[in-house]
C-alpha positions in Angstrom: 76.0 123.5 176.4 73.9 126.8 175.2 71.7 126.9 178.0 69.4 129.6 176.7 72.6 131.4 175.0 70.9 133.2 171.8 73.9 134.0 170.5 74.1 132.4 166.7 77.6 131.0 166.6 77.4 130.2 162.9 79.6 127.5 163.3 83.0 129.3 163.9 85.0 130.5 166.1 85.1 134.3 167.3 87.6 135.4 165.4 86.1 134.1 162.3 83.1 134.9 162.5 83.5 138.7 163.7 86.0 139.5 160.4 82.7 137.7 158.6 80.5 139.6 159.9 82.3 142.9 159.4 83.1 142.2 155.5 79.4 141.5 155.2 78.6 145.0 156.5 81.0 146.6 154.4 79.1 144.8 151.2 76.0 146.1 152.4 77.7 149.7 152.9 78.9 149.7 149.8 76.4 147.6 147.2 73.2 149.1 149.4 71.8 145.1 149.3 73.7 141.8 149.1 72.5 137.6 149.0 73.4 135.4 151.8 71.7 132.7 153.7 69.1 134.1 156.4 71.1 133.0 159.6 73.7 135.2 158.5 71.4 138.1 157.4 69.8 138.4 160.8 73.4 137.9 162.7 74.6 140.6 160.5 71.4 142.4 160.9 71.8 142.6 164.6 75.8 143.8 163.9 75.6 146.7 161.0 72.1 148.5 162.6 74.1 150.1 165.9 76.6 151.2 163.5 74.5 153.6 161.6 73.0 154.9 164.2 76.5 155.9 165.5 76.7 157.3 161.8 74.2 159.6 162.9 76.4 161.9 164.9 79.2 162.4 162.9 82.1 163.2 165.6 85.9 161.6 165.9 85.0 159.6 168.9 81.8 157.6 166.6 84.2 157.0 163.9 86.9 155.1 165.7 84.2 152.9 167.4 82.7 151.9 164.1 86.2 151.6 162.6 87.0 149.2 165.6 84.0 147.0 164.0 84.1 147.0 160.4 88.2 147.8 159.6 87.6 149.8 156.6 88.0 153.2 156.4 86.3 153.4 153.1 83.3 152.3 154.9 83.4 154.1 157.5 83.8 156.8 155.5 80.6 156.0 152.9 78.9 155.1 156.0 79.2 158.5 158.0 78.4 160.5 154.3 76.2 158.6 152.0 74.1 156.5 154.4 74.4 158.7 157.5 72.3 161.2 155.3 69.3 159.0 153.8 68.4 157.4 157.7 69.4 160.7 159.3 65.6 160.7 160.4 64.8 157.1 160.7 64.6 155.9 164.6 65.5 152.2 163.6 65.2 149.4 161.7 67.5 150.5 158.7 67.8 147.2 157.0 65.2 144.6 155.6 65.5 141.1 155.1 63.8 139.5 151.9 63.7 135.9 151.7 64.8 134.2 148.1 64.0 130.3 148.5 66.3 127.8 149.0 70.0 127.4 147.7 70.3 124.6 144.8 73.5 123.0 146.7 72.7 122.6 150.6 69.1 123.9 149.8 70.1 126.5 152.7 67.8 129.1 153.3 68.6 132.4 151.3 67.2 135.7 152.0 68.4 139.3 150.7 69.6 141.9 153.6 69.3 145.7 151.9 69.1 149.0 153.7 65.7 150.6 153.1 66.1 154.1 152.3 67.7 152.9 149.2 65.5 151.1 147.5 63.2 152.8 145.4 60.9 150.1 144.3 59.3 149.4 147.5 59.2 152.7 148.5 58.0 155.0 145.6 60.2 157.4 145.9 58.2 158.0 149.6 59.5 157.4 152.9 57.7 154.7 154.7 55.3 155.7 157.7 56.7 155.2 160.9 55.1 152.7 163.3 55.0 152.2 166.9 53.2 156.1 168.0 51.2 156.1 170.8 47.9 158.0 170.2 49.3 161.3 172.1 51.8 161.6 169.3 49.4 160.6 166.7 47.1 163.7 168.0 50.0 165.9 167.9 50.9 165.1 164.3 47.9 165.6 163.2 47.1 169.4 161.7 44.6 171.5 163.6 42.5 173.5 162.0 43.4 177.0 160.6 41.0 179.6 161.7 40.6 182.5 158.5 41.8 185.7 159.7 38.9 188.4 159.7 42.0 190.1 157.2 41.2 188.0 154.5 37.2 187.6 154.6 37.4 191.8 154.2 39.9 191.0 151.2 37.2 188.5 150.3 34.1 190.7 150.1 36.2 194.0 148.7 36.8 191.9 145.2 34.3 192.1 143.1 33.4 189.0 141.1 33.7 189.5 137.3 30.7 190.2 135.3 30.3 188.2 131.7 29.8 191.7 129.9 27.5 191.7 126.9 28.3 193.7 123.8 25.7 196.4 123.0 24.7 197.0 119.3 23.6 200.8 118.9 20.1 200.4 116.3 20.2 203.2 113.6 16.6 204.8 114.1 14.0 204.9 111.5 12.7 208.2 110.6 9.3 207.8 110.6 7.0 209.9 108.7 3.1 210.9 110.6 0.4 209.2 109.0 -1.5 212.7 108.6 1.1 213.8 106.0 0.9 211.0 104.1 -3.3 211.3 103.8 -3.5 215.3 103.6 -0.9 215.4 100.9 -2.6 214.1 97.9 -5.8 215.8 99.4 -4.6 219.4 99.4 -3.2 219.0 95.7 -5.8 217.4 93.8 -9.3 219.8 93.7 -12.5 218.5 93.9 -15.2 218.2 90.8 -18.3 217.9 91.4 -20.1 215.0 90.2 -22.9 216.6 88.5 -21.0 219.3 86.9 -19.5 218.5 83.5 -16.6 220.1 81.8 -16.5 223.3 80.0 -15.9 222.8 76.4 -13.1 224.6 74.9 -14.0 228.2 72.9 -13.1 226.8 69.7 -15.7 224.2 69.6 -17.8 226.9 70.9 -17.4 229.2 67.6 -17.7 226.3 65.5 -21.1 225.3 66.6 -22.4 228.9 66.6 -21.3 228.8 62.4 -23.3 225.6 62.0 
């Protein structure tokens, strides 16, 4: 009787279903994301996630207990390079499981187990937020405020800001002549005749009349 056990046996014995559960992880190791039915992705789920945190600390002692679960070396060694270095600052929660609808035989429940960090379509390219901070931590994280250094206002007023500078165009002067000249000139040359006073004739016309 179970008994409040919460164990999932998976129908098989222990043997069985620990060699299961350790090729499984060294799929996931290896492919980054593999298809199986979602009582097995969350049995393997709780089996694979201590394991890369032991990746974390890569010492002699970690790697012979993870090699005691999965019996691969290969993955072991993939796990403490590859994977050890895209969750090296993740606290938990290094896989996700994706349901996919039912299976068309048993029409068993099937669901896709990958490890996060390497899947770039969900992520952007961006590592997800972390969740569970308290508000203390939250305060801490967040930037204060930097206060200018009196340094850089002096920097500041020093610099002049750059003028727009207007091109000058030099104007040839015009000689200009007084308006005195101009009237006196004609004046002074041309002498005045009386209006009354006619014109002396010529002597020739003079000894002519003087023979008439």
């Amino acid at each position: 009787m179970r008994h409040g056990k919460k164990v999932n046996h998976l129908s098989r014995q222990t043997g069985h279903r620990k060699s299961m559960l350790a090729n499984m992880a060294c799929s996931l190791i290896e492919h980054k994301r593999i298809n199986t039915t979602v009582a097995k992705a969350k049995a393997l789920k709780q089996f694979v996630e201590p394991l890369v945190t032991k990746s974390k600390e890569d010492t002699t002692h970690n790697r012979r207990i993870v090699f005691a679960y999965l019996r691969n070396k290969y993955a072991v060694t993939e796990l403490f390079r590859e994977v050890a270095a895209k969750v090296g600052d993740r606290p938990g929660g290094y896989t996700r499981i994706i349901k996919m609808g039912n299976r068309l035989g048993d029409n068993a429940d099937m669901a896709m187990i990958e490890l996060v960090d390497f899947n770039e379509l969900y992520n952007g390219g961006k590592k997800e937020e972390k969740k569970g901070r308290t508000r203390r931590a939250k305060a801490k994280a967040t930037p204060t405020e930097k206060v200018p250094s009196p340094a850089v206002e002096e920097v500041k007023e020093v610099v002049p800001v750059a003028e727009e500078v207007t091109p000058v165009v030099e104007e040839t002067p015009v000689v200009e002549t007084p308006l005195a000249e101009i009237v006196e000139a004609p004046v002074a040359e041309a002498e005045e005749t009386p209006a009354n006073e006619t014109p002396e004739a010529p002597a020739d016309e003079e000894s002519k009349e003087e023979e008439v």
